[in-house]
Each structure stands twice: as C-alpha cells, then as structure tokens.
PDB file of N, CA, C and O in Angstrom:
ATOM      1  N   UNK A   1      17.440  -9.385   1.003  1.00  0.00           N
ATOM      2  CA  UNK A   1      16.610  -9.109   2.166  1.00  0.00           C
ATOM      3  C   UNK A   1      15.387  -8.304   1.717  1.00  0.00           C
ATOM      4  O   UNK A   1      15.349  -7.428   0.853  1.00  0.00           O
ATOM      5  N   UNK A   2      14.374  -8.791   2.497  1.00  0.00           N
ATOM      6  CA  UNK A   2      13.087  -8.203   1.962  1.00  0.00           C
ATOM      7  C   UNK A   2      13.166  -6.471   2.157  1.00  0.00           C
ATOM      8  O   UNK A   2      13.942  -6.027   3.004  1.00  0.00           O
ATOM      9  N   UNK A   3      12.275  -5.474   1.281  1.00  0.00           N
ATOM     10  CA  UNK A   3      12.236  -4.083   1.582  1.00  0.00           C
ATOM     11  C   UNK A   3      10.688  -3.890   2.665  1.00  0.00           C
ATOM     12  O   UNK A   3       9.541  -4.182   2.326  1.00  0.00           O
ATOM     13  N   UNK A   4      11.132  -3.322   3.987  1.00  0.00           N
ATOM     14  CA  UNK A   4      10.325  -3.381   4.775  1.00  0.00           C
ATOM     15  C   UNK A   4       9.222  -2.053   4.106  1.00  0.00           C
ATOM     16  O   UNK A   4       9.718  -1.018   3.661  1.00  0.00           O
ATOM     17  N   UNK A   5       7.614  -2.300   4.127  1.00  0.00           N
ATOM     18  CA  UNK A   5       7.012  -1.041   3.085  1.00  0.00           C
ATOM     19  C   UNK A   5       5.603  -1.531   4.180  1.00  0.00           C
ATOM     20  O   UNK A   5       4.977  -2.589   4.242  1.00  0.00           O
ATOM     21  N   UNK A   6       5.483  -0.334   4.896  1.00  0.00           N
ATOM     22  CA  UNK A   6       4.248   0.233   5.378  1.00  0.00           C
ATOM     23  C   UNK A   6       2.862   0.365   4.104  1.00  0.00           C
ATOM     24  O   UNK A   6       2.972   0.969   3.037  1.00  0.00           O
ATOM     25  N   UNK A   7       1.962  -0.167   4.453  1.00  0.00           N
ATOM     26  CA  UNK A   7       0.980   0.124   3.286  1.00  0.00           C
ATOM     27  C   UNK A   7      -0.371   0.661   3.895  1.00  0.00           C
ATOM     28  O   UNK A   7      -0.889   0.212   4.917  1.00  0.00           O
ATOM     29  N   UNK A   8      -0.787   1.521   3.246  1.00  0.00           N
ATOM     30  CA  UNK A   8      -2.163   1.797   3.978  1.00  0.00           C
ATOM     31  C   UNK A   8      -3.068   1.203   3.502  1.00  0.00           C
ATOM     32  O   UNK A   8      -3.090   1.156   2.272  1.00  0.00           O
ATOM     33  N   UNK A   9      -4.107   0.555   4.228  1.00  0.00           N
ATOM     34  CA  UNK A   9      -4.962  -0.327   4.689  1.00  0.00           C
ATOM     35  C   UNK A   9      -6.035  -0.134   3.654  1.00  0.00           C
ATOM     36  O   UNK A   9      -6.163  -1.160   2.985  1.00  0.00           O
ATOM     37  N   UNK A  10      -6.930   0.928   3.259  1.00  0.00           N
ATOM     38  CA  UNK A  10      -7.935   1.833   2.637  1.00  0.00           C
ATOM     39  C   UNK A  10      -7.342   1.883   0.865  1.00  0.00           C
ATOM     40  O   UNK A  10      -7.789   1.440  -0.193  1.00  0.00           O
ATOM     41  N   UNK A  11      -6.067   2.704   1.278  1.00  0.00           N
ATOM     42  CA  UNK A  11      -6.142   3.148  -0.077  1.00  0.00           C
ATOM     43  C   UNK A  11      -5.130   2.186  -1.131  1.00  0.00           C
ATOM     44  O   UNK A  11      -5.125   2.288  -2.358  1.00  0.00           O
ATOM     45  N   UNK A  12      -4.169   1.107  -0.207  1.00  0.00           N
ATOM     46  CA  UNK A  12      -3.413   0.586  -1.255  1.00  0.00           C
ATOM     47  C   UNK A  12      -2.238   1.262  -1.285  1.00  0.00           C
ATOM     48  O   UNK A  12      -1.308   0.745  -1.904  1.00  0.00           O
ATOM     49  N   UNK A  13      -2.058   2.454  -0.676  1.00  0.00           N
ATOM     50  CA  UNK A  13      -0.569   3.062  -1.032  1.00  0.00           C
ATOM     51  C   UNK A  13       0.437   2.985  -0.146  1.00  0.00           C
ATOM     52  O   UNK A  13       0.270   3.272   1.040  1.00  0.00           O
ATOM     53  N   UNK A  14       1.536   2.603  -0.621  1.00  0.00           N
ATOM     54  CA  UNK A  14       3.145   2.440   0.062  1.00  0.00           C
ATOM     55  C   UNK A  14       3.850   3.457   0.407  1.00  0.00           C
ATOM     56  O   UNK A  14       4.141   4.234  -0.502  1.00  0.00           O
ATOM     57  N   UNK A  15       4.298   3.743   1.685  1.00  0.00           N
ATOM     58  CA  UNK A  15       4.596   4.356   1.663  1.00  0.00           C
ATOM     59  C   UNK A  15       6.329   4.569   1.181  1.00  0.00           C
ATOM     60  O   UNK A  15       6.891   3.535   0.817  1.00  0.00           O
ATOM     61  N   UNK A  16       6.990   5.609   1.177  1.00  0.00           N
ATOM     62  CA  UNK A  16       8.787   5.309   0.624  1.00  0.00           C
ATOM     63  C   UNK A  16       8.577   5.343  -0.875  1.00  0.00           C
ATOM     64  O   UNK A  16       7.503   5.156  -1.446  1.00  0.00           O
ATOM     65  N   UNK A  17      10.317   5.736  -1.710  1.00  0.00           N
ATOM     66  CA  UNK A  17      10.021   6.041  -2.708  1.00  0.00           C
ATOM     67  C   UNK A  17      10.550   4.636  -3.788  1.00  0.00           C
ATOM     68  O   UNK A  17      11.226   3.699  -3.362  1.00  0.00           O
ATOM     69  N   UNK A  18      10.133   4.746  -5.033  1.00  0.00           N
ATOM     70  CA  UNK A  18      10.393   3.541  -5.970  1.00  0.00           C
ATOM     71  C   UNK A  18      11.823   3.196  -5.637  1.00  0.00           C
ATOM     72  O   UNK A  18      12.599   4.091  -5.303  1.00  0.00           O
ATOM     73  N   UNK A  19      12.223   1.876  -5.718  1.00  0.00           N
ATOM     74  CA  UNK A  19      13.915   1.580  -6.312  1.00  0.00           C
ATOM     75  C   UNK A  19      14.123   2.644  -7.230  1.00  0.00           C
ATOM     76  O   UNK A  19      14.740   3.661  -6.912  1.00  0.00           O
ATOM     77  N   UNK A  20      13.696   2.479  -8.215  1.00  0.00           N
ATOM     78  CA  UNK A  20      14.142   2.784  -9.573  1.00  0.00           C
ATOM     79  C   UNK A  20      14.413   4.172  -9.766  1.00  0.00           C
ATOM     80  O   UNK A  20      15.487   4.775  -9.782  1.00  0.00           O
ATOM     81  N   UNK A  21      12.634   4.767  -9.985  1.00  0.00           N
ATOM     82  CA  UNK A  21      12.755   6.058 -10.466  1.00  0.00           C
ATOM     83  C   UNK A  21      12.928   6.701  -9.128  1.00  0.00           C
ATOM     84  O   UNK A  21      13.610   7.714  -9.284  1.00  0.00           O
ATOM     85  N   UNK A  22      12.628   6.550  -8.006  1.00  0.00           N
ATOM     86  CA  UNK A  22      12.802   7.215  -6.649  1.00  0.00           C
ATOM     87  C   UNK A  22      11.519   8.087  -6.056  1.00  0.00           C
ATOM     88  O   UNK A  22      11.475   8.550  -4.916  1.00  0.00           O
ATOM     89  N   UNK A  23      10.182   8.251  -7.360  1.00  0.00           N
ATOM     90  CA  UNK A  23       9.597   8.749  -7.020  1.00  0.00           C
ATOM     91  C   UNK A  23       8.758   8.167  -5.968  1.00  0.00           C
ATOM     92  O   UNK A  23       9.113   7.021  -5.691  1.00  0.00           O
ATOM     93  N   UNK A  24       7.684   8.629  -5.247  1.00  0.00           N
ATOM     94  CA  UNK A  24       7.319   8.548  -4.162  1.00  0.00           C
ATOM     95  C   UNK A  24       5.538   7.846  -3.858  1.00  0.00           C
ATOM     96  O   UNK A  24       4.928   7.619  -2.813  1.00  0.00           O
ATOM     97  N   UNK A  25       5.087   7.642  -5.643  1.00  0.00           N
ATOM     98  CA  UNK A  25       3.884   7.465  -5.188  1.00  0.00           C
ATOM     99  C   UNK A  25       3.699   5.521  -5.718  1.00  0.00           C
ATOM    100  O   UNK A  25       3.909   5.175  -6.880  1.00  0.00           O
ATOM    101  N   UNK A  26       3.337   4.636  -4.743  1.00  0.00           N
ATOM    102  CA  UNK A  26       3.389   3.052  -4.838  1.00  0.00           C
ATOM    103  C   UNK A  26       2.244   2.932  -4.792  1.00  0.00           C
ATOM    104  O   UNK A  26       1.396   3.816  -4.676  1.00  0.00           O
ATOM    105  N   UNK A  27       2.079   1.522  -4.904  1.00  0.00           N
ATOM    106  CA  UNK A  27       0.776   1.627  -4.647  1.00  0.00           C
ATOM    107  C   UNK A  27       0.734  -0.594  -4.706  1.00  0.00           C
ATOM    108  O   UNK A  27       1.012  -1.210  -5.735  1.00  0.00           O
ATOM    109  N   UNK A  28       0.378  -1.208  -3.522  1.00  0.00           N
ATOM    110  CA  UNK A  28      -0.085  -2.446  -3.252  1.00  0.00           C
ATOM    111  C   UNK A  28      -0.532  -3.127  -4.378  1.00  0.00           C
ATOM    112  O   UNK A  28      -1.628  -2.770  -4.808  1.00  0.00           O
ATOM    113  N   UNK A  29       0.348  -4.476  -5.256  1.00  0.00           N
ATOM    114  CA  UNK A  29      -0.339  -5.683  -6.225  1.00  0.00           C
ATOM    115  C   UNK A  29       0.001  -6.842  -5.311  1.00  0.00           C
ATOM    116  O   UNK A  29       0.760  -7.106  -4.379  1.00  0.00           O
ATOM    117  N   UNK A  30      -0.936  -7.395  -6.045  1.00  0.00           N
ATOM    118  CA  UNK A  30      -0.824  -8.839  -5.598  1.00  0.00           C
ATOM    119  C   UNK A  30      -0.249  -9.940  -6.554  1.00  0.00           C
ATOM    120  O   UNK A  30      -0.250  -9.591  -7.734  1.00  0.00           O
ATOM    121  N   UNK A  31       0.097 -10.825  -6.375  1.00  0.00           N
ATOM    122  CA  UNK A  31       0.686 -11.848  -7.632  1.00  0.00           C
ATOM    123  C   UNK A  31      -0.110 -13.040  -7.414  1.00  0.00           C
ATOM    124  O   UNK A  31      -0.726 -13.303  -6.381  1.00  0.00           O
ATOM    125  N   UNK A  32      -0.020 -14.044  -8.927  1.00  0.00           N
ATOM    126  CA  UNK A  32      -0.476 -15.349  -9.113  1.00  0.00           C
ATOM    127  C   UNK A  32      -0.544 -16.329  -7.712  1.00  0.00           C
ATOM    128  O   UNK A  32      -1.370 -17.123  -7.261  1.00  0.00           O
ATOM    129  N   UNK A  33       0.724 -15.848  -7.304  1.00  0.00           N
ATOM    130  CA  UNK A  33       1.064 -17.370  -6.290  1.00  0.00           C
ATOM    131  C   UNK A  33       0.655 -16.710  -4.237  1.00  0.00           C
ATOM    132  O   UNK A  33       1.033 -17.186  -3.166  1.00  0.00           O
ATOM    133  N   UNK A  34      -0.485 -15.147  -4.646  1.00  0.00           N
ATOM    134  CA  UNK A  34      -0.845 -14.037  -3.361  1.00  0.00           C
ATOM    135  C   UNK A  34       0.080 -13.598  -3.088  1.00  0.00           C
ATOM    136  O   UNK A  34      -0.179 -12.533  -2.528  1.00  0.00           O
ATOM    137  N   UNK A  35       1.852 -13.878  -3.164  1.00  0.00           N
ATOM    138  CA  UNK A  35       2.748 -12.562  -2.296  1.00  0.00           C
ATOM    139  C   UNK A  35       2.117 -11.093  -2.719  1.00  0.00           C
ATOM    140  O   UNK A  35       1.655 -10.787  -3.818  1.00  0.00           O
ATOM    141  N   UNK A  36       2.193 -10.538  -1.918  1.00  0.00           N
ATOM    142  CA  UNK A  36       2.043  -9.230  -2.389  1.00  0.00           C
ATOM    143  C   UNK A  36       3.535  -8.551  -2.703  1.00  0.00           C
ATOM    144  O   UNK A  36       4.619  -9.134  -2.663  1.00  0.00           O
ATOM    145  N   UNK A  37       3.255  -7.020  -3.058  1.00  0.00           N
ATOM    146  CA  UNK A  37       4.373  -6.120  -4.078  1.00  0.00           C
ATOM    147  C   UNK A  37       4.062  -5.155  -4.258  1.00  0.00           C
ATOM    148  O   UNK A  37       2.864  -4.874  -4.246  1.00  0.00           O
ATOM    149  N   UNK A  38       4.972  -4.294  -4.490  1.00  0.00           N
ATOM    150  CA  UNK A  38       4.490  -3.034  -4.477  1.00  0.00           C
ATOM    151  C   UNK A  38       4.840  -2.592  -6.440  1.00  0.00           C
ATOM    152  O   UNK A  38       5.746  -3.153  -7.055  1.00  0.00           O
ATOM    153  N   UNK A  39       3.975  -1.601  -7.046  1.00  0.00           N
ATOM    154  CA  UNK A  39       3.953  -0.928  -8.341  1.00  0.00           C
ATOM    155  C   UNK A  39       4.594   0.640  -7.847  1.00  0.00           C
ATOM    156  O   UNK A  39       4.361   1.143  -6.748  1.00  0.00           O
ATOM    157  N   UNK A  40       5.475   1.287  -8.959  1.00  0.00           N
ATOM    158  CA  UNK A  40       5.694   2.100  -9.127  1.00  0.00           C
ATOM    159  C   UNK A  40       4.357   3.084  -9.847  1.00  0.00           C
ATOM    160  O   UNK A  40       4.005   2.672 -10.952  1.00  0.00           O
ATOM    161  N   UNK A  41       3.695   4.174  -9.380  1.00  0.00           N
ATOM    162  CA  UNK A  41       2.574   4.402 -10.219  1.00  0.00           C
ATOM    163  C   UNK A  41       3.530   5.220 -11.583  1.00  0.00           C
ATOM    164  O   UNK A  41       3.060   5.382 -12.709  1.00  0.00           O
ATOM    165  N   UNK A  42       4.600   5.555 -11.260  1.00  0.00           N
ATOM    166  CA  UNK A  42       5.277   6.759 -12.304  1.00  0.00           C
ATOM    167  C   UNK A  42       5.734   6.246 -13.338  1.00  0.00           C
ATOM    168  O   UNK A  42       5.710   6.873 -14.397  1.00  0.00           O
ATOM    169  N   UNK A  43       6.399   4.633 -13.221  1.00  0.00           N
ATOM    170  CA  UNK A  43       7.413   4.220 -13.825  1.00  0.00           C
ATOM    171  C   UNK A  43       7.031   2.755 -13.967  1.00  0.00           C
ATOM    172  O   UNK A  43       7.596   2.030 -14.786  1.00  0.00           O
ATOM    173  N   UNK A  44       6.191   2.386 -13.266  1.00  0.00           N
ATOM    174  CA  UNK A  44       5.439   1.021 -13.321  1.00  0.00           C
ATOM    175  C   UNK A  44       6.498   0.021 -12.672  1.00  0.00           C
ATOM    176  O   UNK A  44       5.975  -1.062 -12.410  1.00  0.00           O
ATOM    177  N   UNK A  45       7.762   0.096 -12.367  1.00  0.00           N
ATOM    178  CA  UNK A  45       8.419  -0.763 -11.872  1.00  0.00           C
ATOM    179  C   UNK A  45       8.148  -1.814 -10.569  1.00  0.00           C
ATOM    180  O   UNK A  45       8.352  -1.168  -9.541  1.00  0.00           O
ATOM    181  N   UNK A  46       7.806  -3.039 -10.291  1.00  0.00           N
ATOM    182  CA  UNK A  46       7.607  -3.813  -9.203  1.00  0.00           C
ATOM    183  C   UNK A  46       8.334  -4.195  -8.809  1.00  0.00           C
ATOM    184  O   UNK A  46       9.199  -4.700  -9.523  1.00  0.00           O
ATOM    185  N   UNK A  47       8.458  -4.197  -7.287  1.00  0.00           N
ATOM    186  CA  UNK A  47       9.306  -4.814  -6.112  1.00  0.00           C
ATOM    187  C   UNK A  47       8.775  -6.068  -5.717  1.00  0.00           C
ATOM    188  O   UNK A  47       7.599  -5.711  -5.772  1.00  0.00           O
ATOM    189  N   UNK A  48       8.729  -6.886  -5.472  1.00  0.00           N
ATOM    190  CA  UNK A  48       7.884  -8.329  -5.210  1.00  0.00           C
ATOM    191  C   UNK A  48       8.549  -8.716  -3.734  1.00  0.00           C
ATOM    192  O   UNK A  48       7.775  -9.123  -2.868  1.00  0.00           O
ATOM    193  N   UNK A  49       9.656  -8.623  -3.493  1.00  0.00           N
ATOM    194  CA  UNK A  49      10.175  -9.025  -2.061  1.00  0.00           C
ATOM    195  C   UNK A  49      10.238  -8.069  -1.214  1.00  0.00           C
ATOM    196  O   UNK A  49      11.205  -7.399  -0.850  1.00  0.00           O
ATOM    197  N   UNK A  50       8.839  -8.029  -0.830  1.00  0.00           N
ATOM    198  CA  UNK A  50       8.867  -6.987   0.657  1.00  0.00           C
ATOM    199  C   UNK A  50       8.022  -7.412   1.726  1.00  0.00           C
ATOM    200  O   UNK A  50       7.077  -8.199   1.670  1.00  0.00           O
ATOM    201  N   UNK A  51       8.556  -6.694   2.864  1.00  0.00           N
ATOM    202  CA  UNK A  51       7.584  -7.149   4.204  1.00  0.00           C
ATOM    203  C   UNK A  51       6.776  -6.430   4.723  1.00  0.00           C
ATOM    204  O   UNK A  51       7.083  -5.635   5.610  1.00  0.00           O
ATOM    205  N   UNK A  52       5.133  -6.634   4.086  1.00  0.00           N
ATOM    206  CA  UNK A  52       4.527  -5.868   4.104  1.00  0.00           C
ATOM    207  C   UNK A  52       3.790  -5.100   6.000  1.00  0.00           C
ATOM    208  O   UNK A  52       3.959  -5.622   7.101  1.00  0.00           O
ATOM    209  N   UNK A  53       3.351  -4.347   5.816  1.00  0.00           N
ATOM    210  CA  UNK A  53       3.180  -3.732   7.248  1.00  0.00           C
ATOM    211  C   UNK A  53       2.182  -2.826   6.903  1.00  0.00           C
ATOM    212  O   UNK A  53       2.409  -1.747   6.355  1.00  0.00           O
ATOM    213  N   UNK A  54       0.708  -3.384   7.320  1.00  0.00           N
ATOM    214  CA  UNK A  54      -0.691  -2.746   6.879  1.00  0.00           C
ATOM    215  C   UNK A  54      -0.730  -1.570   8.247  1.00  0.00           C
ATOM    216  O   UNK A  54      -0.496  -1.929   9.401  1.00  0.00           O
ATOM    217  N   UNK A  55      -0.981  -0.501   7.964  1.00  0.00           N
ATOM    218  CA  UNK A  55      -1.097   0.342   8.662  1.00  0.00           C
ATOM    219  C   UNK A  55      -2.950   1.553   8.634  1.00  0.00           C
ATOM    220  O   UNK A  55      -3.451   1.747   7.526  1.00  0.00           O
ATOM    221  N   UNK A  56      -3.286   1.845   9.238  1.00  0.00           N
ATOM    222  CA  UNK A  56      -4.416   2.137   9.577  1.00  0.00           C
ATOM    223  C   UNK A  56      -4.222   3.944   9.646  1.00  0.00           C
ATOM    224  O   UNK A  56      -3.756   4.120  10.772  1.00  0.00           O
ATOM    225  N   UNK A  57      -4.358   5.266   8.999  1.00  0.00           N
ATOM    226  CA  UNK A  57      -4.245   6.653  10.061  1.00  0.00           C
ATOM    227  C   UNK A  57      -6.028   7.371   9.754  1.00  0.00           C
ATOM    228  O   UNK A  57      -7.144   6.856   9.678  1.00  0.00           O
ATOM    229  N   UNK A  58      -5.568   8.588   9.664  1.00  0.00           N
ATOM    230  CA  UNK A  58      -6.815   9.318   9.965  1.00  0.00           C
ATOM    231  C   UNK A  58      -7.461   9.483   8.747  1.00  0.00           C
ATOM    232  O   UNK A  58      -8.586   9.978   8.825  1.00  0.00           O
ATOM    233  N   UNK A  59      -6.846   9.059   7.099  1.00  0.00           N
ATOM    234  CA  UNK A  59      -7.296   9.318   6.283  1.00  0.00           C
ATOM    235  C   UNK A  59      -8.498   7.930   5.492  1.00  0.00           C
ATOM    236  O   UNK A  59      -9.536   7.933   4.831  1.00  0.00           O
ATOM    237  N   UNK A  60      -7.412   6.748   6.164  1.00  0.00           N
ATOM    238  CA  UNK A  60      -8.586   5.178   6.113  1.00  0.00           C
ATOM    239  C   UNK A  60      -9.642   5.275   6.953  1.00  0.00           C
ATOM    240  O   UNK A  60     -10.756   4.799   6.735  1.00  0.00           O
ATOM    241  N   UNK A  61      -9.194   6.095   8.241  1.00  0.00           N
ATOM    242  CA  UNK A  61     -10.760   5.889   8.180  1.00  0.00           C
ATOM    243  C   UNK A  61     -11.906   6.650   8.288  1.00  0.00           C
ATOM    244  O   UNK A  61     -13.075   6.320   8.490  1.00  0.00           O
ATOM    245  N   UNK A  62     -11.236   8.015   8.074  1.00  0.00           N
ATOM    246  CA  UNK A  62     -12.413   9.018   7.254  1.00  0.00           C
ATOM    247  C   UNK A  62     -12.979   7.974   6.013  1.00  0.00           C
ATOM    248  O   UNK A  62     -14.201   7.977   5.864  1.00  0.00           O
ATOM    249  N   UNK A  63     -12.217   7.127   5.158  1.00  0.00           N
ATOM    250  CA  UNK A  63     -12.789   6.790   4.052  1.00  0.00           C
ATOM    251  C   UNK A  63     -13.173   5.462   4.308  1.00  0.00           C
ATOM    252  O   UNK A  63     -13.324   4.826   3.265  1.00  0.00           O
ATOM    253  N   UNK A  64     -13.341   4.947   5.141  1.00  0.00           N
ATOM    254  CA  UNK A  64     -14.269   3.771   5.532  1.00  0.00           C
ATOM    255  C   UNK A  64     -15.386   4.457   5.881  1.00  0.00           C
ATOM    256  O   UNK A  64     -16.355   4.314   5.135  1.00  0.00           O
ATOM    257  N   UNK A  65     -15.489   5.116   6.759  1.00  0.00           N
ATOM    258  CA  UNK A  65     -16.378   6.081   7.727  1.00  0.00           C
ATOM    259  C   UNK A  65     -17.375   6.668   6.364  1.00  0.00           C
ATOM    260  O   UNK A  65     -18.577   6.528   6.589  1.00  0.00           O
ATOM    261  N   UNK A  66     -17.061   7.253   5.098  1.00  0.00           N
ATOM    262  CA  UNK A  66     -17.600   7.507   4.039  1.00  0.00           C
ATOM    263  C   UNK A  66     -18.305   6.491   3.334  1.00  0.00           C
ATOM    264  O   UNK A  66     -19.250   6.780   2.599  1.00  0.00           O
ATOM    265  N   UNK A  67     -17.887   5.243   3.516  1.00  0.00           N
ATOM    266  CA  UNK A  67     -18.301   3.950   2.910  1.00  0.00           C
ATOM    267  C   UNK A  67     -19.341   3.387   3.790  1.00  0.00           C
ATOM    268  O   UNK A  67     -20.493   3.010   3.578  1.00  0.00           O
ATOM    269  N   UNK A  68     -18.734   3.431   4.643  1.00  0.00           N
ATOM    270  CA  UNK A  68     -19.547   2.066   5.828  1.00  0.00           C
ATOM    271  C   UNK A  68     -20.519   2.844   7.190  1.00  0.00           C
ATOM    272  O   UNK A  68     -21.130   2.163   8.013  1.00  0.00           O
ATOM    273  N   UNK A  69     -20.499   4.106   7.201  1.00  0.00           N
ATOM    274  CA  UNK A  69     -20.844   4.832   8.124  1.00  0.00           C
ATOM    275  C   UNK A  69     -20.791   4.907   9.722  1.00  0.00           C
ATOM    276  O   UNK A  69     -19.958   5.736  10.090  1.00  0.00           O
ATOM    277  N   UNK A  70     -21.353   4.365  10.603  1.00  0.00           N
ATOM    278  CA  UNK A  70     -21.076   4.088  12.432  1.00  0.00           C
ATOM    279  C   UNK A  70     -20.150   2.481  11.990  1.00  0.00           C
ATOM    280  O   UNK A  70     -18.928   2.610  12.063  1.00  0.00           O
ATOM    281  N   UNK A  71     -20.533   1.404  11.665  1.00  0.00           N
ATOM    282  CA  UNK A  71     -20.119   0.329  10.969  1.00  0.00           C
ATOM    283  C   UNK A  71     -18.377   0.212  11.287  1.00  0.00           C
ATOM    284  O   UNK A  71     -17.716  -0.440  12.095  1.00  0.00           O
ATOM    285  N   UNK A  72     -18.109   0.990  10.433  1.00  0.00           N
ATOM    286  CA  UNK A  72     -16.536   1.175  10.491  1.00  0.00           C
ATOM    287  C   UNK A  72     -16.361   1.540  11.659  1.00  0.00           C
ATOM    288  O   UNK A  72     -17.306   0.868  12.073  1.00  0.00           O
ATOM    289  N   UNK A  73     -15.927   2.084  12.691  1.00  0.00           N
ATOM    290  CA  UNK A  73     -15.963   1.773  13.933  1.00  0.00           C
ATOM    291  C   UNK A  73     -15.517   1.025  14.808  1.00  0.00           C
ATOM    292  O   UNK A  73     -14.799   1.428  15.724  1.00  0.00           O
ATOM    293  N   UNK A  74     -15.953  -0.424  14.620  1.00  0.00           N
ATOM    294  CA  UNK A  74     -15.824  -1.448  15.088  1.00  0.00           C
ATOM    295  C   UNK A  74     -14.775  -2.411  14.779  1.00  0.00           C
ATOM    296  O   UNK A  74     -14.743  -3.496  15.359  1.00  0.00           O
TER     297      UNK A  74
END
C-alpha cells in the first residue's frame, strides 16, 4: 500500500520521517517513467510508492511572494 506523504508545494519537502533511517528531513524526486518519490536527504534512501498530497502553508508563499511579487496571489 502506497505511503500517504504531504509535500510542500515551494520547497519540495515531505513531510514524516524516512523508512529507514527515521530521520525527518525528505525531500520530492521524480523518476524516468514521472511517478514521483520521496529521497531521504540524511541517508539518501527512496520510497517510490507513495500518494502524493501537494500542500500549500505560510512559508510557500512568503517564498513565491519573494519570487513573483503581487503575481503570486492569484
């Protein structure tokens, strides 16, 4: 069964911690055939079967808002 993994929208990062090492920081790949997956940044380990769930908070879009200015917004 797929691992259900919230991802933020901006920065690429998953939230929840690795299978493996357990640590906590992921971060959004993509593969040859587009599924997406998540990377371990600590341990490099990939999960490939998950259901991803793009999520949006206050920190994407301060950093759109930095990028794109009134723009982002919309």
């Amino acid at each position: 069964m797929a691992e259900k993994v919230r991802i933020h929208k901006v920065s690429g990062l998953a939230e929840g911690p690795c299978g493996k090492c357990g640590k906590g920081q992921r971060g959004v790949v993509m593969f040859e055939d587009l599924s997406l997956g998540v990377q371990c940044v600590e341990c490099g380990h990939v999960d490939k079967d998950i259901d991803a769930e793009f999520v949006e908070d206050a920190a994407d879009r301060d950093a759109l808002e930095g990028m794109f200015g009134d723009e982002a917004q919309g």
